[in-house]
C-alpha positions in Angstrom: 0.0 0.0 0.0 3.0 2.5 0.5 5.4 4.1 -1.5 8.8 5.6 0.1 8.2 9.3 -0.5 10.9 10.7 -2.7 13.8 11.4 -1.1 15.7 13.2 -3.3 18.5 16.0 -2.4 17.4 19.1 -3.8 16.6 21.8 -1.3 13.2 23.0 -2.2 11.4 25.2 0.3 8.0 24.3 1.7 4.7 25.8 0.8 1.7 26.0 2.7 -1.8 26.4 1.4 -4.1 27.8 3.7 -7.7 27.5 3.2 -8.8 27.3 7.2 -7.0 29.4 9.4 -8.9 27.4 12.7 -7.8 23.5 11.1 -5.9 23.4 14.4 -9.2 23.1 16.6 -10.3 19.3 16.3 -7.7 18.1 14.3 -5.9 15.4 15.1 -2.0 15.7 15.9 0.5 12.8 15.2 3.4 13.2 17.3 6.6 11.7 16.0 9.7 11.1 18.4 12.7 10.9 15.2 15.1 8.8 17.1 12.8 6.3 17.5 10.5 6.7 14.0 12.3 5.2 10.9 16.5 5.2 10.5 17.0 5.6 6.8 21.1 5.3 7.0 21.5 2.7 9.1 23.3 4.2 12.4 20.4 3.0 14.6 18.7 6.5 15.2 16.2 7.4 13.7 16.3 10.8 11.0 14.2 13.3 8.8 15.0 11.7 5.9 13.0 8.5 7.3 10.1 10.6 8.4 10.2 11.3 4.6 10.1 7.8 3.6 7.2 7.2 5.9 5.2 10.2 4.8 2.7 7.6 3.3 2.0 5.9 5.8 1.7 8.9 8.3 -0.8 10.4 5.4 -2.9 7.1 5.5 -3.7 7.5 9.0 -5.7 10.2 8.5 -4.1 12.6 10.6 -4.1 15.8 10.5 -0.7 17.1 11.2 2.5 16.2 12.5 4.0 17.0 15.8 8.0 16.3 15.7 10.0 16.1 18.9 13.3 18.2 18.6 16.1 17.6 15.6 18.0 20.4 16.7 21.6 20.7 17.2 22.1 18.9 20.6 24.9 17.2 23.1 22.3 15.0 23.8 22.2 14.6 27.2 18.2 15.1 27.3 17.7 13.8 23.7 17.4 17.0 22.2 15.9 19.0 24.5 18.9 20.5 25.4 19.2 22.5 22.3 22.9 23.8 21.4 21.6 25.6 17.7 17.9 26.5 17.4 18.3 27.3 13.9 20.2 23.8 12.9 19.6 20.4 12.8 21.6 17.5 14.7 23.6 15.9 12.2 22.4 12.7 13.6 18.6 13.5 12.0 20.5 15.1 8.9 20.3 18.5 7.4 18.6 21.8 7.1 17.7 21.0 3.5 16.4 17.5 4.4 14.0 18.8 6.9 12.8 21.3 3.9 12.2 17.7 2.2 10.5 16.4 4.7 8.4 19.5 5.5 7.7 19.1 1.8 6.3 16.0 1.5 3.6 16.2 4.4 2.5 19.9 2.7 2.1 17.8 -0.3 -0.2 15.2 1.3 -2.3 17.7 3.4 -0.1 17.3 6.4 0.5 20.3 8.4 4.0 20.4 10.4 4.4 21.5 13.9 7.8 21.5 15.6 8.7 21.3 19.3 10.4 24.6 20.4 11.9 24.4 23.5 13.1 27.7 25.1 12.6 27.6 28.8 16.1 26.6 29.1 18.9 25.8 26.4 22.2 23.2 26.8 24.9 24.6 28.7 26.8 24.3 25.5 24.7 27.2 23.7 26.7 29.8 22.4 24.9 32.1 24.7 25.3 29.9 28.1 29.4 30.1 26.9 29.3 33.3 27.0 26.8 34.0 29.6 29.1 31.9 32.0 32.7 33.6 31.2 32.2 36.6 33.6 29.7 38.3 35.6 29.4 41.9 32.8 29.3 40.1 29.9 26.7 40.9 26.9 24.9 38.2 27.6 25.7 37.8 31.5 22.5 38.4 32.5 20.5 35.8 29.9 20.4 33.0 32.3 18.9 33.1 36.0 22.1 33.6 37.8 22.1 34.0 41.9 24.8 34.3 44.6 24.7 31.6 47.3 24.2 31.9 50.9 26.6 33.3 53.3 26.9 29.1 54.2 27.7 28.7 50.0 24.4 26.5 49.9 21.8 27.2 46.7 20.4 30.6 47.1 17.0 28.9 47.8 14.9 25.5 48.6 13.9 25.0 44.4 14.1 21.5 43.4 15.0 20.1 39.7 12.4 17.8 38.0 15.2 15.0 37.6 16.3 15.3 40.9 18.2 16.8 43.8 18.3 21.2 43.8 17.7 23.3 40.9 20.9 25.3 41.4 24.3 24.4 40.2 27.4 25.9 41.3 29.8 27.5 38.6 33.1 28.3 39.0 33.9 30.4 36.4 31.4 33.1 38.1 31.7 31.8 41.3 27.7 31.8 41.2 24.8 29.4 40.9 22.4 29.1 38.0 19.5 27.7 37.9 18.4 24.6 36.1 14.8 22.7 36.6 15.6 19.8 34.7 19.6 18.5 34.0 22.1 20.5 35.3 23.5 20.9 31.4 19.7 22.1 30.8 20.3 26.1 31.7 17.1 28.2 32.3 16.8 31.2 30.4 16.5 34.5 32.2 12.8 35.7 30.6 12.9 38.8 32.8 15.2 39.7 30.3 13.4 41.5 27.2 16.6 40.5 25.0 16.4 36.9 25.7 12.7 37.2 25.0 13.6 38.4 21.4 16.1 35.8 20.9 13.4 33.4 21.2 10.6 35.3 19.1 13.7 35.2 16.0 14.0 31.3 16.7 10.5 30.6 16.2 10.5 33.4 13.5 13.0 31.4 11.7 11.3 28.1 11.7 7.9 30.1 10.7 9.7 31.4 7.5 11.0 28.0 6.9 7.3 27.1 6.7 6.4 25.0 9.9 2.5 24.9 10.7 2.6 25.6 14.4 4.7 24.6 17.4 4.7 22.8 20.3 5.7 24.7 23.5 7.6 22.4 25.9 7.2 23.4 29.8 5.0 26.3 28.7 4.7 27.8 32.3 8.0 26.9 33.0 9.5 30.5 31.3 9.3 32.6 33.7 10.6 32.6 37.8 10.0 34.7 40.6 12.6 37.7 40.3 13.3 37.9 44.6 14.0 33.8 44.1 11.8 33.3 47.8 11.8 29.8 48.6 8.3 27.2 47.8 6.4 26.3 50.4 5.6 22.5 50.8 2.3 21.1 49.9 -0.6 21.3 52.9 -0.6 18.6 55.0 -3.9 16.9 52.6 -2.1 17.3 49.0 0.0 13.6 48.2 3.0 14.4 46.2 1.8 14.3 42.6 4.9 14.2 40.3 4.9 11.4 37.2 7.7 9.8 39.6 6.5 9.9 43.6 10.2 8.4 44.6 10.7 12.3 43.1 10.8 15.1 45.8 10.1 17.4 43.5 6.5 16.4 44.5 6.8 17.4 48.3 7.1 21.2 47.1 4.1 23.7 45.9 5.9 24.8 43.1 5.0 28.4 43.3 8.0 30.4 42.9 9.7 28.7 40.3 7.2 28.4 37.9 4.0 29.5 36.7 4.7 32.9 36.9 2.2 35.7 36.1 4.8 37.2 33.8 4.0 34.6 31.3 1.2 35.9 30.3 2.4 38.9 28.7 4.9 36.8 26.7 2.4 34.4 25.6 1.2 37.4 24.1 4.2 38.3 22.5 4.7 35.2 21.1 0.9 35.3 19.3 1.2 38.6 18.1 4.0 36.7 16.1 2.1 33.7 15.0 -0.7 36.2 14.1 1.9 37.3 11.2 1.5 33.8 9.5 -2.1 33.1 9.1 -2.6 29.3 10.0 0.0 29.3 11.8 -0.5 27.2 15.9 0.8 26.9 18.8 0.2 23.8 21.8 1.5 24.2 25.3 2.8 21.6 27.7 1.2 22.3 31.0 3.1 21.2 34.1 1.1 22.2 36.9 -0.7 19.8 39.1 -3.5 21.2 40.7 -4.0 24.0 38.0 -4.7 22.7 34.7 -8.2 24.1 33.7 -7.2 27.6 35.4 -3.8 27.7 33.5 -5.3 26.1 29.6 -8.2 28.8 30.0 -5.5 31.8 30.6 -3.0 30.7 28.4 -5.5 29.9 25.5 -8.0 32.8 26.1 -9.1 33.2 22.7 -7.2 35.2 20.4 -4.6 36.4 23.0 -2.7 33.8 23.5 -1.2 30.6 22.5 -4.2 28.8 20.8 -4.7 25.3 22.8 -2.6 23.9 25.7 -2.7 20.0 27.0 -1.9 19.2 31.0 -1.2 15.4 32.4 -4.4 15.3 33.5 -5.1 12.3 31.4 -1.8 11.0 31.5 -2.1 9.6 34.7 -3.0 5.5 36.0 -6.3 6.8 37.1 -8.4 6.1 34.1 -12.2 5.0 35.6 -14.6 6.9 33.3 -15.8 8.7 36.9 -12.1 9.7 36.9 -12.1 11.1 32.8 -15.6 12.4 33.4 -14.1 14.3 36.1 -11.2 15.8 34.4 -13.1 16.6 31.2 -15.9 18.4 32.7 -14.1 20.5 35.1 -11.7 21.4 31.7 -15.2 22.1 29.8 -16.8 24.3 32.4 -13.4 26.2 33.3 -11.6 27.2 29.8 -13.8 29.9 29.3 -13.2 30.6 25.1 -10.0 28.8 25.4 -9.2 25.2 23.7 -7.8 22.0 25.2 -5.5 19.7 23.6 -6.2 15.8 25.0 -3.2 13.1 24.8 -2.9 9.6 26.7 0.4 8.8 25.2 3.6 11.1 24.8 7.2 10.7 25.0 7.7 10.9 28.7 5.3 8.4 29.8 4.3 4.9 30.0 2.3 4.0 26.9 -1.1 3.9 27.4 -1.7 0.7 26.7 -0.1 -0.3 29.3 -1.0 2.0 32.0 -4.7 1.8 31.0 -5.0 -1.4 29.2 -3.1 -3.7 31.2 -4.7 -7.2 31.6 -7.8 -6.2 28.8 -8.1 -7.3 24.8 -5.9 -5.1 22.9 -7.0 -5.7 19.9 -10.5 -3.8 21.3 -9.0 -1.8 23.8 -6.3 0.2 21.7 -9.4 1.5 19.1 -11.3 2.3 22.2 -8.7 4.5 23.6 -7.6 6.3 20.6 -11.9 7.2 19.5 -12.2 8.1 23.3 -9.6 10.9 22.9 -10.6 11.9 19.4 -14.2 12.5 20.6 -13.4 14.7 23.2 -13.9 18.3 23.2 -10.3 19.8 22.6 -7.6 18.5 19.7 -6.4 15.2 20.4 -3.0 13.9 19.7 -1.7 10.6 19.0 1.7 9.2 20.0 4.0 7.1 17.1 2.7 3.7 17.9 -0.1 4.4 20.0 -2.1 3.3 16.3 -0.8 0.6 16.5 -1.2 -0.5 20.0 2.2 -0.6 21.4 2.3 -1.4 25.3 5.4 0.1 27.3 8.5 -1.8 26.3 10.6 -3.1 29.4 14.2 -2.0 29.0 16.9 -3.6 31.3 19.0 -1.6 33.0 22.1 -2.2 31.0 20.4 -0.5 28.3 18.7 2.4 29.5 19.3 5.8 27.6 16.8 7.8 29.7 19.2 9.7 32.4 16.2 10.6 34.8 15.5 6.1 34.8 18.6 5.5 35.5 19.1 8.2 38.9 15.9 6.6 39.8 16.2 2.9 38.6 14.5 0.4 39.9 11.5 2.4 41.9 11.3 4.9 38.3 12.4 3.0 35.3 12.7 6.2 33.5 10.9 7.0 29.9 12.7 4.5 27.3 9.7 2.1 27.4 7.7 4.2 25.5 10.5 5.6 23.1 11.4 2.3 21.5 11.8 2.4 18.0 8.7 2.1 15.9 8.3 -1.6 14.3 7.7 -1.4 10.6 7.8 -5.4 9.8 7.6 -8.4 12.1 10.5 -10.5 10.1 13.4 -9.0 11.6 14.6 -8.0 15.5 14.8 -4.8 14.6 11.5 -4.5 13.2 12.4 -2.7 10.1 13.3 0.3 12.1 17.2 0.4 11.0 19.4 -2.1 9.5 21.9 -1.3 12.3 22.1 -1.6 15.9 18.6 0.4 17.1 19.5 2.7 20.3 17.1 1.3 22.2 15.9 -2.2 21.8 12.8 -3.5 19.7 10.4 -4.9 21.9 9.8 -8.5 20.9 6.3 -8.1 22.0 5.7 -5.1 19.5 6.8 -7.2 16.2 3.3 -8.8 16.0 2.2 -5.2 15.8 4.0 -4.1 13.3 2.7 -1.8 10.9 2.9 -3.5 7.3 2.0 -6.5 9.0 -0.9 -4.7 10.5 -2.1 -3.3 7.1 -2.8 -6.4 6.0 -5.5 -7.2 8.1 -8.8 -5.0 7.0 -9.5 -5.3 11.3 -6.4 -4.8 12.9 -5.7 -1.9 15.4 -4.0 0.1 12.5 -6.6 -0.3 9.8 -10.0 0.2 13.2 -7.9 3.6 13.7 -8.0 4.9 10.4 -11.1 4.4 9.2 -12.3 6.3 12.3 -10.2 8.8 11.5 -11.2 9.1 8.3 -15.0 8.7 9.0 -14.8 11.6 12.2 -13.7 13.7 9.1 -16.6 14.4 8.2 -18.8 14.5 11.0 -18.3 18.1 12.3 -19.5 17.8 15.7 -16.3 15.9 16.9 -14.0 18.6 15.7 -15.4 22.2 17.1 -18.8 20.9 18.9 -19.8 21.7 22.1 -19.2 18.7 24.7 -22.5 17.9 27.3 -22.3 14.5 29.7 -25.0 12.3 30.3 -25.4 10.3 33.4 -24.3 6.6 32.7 -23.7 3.6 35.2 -20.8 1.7 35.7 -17.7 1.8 33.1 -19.5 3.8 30.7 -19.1 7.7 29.4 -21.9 9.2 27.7 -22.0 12.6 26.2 -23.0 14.7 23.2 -21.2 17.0 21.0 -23.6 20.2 18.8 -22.1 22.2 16.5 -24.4 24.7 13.9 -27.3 22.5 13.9 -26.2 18.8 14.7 -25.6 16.9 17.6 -23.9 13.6 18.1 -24.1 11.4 21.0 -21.0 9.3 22.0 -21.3 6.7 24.3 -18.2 4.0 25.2 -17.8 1.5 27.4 -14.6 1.1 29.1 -15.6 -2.2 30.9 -14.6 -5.3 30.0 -18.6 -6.9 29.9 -21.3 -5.8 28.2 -23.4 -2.3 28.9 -27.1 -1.9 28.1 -27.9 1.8 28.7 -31.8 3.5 28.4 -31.9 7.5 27.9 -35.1 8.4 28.1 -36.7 11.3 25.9 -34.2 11.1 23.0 -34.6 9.5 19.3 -31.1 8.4 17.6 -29.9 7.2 14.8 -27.0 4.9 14.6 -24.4 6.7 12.5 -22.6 3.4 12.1 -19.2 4.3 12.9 -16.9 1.7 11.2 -14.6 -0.4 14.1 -17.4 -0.4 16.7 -20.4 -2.5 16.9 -22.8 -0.5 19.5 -26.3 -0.8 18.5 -29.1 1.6 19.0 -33.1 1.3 19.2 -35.0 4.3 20.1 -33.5 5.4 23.2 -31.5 2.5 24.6 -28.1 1.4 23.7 -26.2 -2.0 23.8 -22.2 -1.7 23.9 -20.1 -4.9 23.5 -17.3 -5.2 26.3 -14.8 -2.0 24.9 -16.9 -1.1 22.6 -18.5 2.4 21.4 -21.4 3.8 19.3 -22.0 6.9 17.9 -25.4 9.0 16.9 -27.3 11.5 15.8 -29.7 13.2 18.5 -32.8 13.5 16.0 -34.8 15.3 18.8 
């Protein structure tokens, strides 16, 4: 069914046609991790050129855009988000002229192209960390959050970084600390800074002339901290420690001083007055705030002001009764105000969700289940490389963990290299047709089964029940830019309707294992017959297969 995109090595420059300047809102985002996607020279890393070759298959999935973790210029000591050249790319993933390619080739198919951009902090091997670090009256001295220590030489305050141990390190050079919430070779900018502010707005204004659709925002509240540096006070005595790892102190702390920073508002602004420049242009936040999701999407997407549609962990978690996903998407419905959500249950930096949500259930009904759930929300959903095709988190031994934040916290934390394994193309090899060298991370034997040509072969695989819901959710407008209302529903089951213009569409899935009868009273529907699930509908009552879904239109 696929042909390898051409590959060929003229740099030609991308062109974007823009015929809906709000695609972004209900489209579906594909989020590719290039080291782990397709290696197209055979060094075991995955590269842009490979993303080329699987531009076909990322096109027949019926997505709607492309979300690539960083290629940039990188030491690599965080996988590339420690960025050492905003404006290159790591030779490792190849060239400027082969992301032009690449960028190319999904314009061609329809495929919009969004890029991460991270700029809360930078490598410490940046150009402007150098030269930041070499005295205290420097040009740039002042571009990174610098801080004397104590009179004791202790960190200047109680801040913690995410991957362990305190957020300061102590420099030599200027005999000062700087400040670091993730690796200590992971800098934070200085955003109080208007200069380094600018720096950033040319970065992303380089890629946007290049012809990228949109970014993602990594740490989105993460820019700014508080300019007196007064320490966080712990969490009240009735808040658990709610970090992705809870061996982590990070958790113990109420993170706010060193992030989440009214400041960032005003930037967010900054930064869509610039998108504004390139109609159909987009822009997706990471939220890292526990405790503060709805509050945070609704003022960093306020309509028009902002960035246009932020996603939180909130869904990302093991909790995943439909009370508990009820829960979370009401409160995000009733508090966004004229902002947008963005919905993910897979990403790079944590266990697949076929794993954390689907352990011990049928697969094979389970993984179609999970990805129509998420597209049928109100928000824009994305989809993690794989997650089409089922994958369950990979177990890596120790010997071969990448991931530095698994291995500080190994065995408790295992770190995120189970869910960055390298994608399997074909079941016939160990390395699953990802590279024909040694893959950086090991091929899960379990994931060859999977595989995607193997997979295409089969009209009702995983692969094939996930595109032609795609595909059919095309054209049924209510499950792009609708309106979301719950119904009440027993047990398992989530039942709610999405109206936009003059249609509404009632979703109803059952996340139990057994079979769910359900009677709504006072409504007519007509089963709209959406392919992969096998719900049935008769007047006003339901019947859903264990896992199962049905979809239809609210007549009256």
């Amino acid at each position: 069914m696929f042909e390898e995109a051409d590959t060929g090595h003229e740099a030609v420059m991308p062109e974007k046609i823009i015929k809906d300047p709000d695609w972004w809102r209900g489209a579906v985002i594909y989020q590719i991790y290039p080291r782990s996607f397709n290696d197209s020279d055979g060094d075991g890393i995955g590269d842009l050129n490979g993303i080329t070759e699987r531009m076909d298959y990322i096109a027949s999935l019926g997505v709607d855009a492309i979300w690539l973790s960083p290629f940039f210029t990188s030491p690599m000591a965080d996988f590339g988000y420690d960025v050492s050249d905003y404006e290159d790319v790591d030779p490792m993933f190849g060239t400027l002229a082969d992301f032009d390619r690449m960028a190319k080739a999904a314009h061609e198919r329809g495929l919009k192209v969004m890029i991460d951009l991270v700029i809360s902090h930078t490598s410490d091997q940046h150009p402007w960390f150098r030269e930041s670090r070499s005295s205290k009256d420097n040009a740039k001295a002042d571009w990174f959050v610098w801080a004397d220590s104590k009179p004791d030489g202790t960190p200047p305050n109680n801040w913690l970084s995410l991957f362990g141990g305190p957020a300061w390190e102590w420099d030599s050079r200027r005999c000062q600390y700087y400040m670091h919430n993730f690796l200590t070779s992971q800098p934070d900018l200085n955003f109080h800074n208007p200069d380094v502010q600018d720096a950033v707005l040319d970065v992303a204004r380089f890629w946007l002339d290049r012809g990228v659709d949109g970014f993602r925002l990594d740490t989105v509240n993460f820019y700014f901290h508080d300019a007196e540096l007064r320490d966080n006070p712990p969490l009240s005595a009735d808040e658990a420690p709610s970090t992705v790892d809870p061996t982590n102190p990070y958790g113990f702390q109420d993170h706010v001083y060193d992030k989440t920073r009214p400041e960032n508002l005003d930037f967010l602004e900054r930064f869509r007055a610039l998108l504004d420049k390139y109609p159909g242009s987009t822009s997706v936040g990471e939220i890292g705030a526990d405790g503060q999701a709805v509050e945070l999407t609704a003022s960093y997407t306020d309509a028009d002001k902002r960035i246009h549609m932020a996603y939180s962990f909130d869904l990302l978690t093991p909790q995943h009764s439909a009370a508990y996903i009820r829960r979370i998407v009401e409160e995000m419905n009733s508090g966004i105000g004229s902002g947008w959500a963005s919905w993910a249950l897979s990403n790079h930096d944590v266990k697949r969700v076929g794993s954390r949500w689907g352990d011990g259930k049928d697969l094979a009904r389970f993984a179609p289940l999970e990805t129509a759930l998420c597209a049928s929300l109100r928000g824009t959903p994305c989809l993690y490389q794989g997650e089409e095709l089922g994958l369950t988190q990979a177990e890596v031994p120790f010997e071969k963990l990448q991931d530095p934040y698994g291995i500080r916290f190994w065995p408790e934390y295992k770190g995120r290299d189970g869910c960055r394994t390298p994608m399997p193309w074909v079941k016939d090899n160990g390395n699953g047709g990802f590279s024909d060298g040694d893959p950086w991370l090991p091929v899960a034997a379990e994931h060859l089964q999977l595989a995607a040509f193997e997979q295409d072969k089969d009209a009702g695989s995983i692969l094939n029940r996930n595109r032609t819901f795609y595909a059919w959710r095309q054209s049924v407008a209510p499950l792009k830019k609708g309106d979301m209302v719950f119904l009440e529903s027993e047990g398992e089951t989530l039942v709610f309707t999405r109206s936009y213009e003059n249609e509404t569409v009632l979703c109803a899935f059952n996340l139990a294992e057994t079979p769910a009868t359900l009677i709504l009273e006072g409504l007519e529907l007509e089963n709209l017959n959406a392919p992969g699930f096998s719900g049935t509908v008769h007047k006003g009552t339901l019947a859903l297969e264990g896992l199962d879904a049905v979809f239809a239109r609210v007549k009256s």
